[in-house]
C-alpha positions as CSV (number, residue, x, y, z in Angstrom):
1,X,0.0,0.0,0.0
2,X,0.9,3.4,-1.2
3,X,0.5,6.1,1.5
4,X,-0.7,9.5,-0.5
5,X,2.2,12.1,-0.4
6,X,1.3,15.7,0.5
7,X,3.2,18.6,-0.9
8,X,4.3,21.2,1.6
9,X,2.4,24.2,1.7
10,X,4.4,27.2,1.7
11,X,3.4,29.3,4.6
12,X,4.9,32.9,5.0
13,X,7.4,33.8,7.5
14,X,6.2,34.0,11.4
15,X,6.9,38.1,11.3
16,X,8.9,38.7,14.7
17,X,7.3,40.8,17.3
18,X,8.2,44.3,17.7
19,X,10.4,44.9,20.3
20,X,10.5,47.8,23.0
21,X,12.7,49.5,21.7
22,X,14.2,49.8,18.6
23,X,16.9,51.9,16.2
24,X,17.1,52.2,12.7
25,X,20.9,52.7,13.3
26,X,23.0,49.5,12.4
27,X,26.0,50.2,15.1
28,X,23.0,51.1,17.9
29,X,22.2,47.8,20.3
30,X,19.0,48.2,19.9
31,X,19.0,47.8,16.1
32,X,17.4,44.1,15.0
33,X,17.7,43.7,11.5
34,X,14.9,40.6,11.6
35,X,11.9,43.5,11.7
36,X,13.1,45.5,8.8
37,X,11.7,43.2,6.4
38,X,8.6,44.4,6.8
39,X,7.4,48.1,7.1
40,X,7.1,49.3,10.0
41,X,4.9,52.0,11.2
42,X,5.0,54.2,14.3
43,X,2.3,55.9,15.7
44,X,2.7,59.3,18.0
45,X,-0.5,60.3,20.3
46,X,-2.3,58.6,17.1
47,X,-1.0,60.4,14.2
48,X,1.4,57.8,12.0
49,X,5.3,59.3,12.1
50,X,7.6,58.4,8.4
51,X,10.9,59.9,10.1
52,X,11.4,57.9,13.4
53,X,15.0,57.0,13.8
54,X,14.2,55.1,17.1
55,X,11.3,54.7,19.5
56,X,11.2,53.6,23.0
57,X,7.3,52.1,23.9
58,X,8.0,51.4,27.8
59,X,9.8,54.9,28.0
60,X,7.0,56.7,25.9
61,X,9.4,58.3,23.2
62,X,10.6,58.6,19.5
63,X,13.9,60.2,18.1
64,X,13.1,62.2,14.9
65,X,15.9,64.0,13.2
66,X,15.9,68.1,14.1
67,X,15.7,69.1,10.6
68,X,18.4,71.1,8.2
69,X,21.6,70.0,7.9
70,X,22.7,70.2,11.8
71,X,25.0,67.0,12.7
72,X,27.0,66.2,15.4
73,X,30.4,66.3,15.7
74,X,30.5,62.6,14.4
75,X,28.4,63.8,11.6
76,X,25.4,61.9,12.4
77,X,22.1,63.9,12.3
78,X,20.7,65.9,15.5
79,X,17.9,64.2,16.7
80,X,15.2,65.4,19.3
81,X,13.5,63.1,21.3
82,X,9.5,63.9,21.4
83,X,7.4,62.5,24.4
84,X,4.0,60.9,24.2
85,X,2.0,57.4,23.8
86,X,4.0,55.3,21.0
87,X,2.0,52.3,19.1
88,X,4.6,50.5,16.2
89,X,3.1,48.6,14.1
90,X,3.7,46.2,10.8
91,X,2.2,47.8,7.2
């Protein structure tokens, strides 16, 4: 007797869960690269942020760069930190 063969069905990736906090900055600890395969989205007192460098839910904060051409003296952007309830998200 022949036992029928299924073929694997191809389910999609388990998307990781969004961490505490996180950076968009590769050298930063707090940089995962798993979650950048996806979009995600960050939400500040409900209205949806596109320039978060990094956000902090626990901590209730997001770094957004200051704007112009201001850098450090390592040449990264300035970055001011704004207060309030974050939500992240996947798109």
């Amino acid at each position: 007797m022949t036992e029928p063969t299924s073929t694997p069905v191809a389910t999609p990736a388990a998307t990781p869960t969004l961490p505490d906090r996180l950076s968009v900055d590769p050298r930063s600890p707090h940089h995962v690269a798993a979650v950048f395969e996806k979009d995600v989205g960050i939400r500040l007192n409900g209205k949806e942020l596109t320039n978060v460098e990094e956000y902090c839910i626990s901590e209730r904060w997001v770094k957004v760069p200051a704007g112009g051409k201001a850098v450090d003296r390592k040449g990264q952007p300035l970055m001011i930190k704004l207060k309030g309830t974050v939500e992240a998200f996947y798109k």
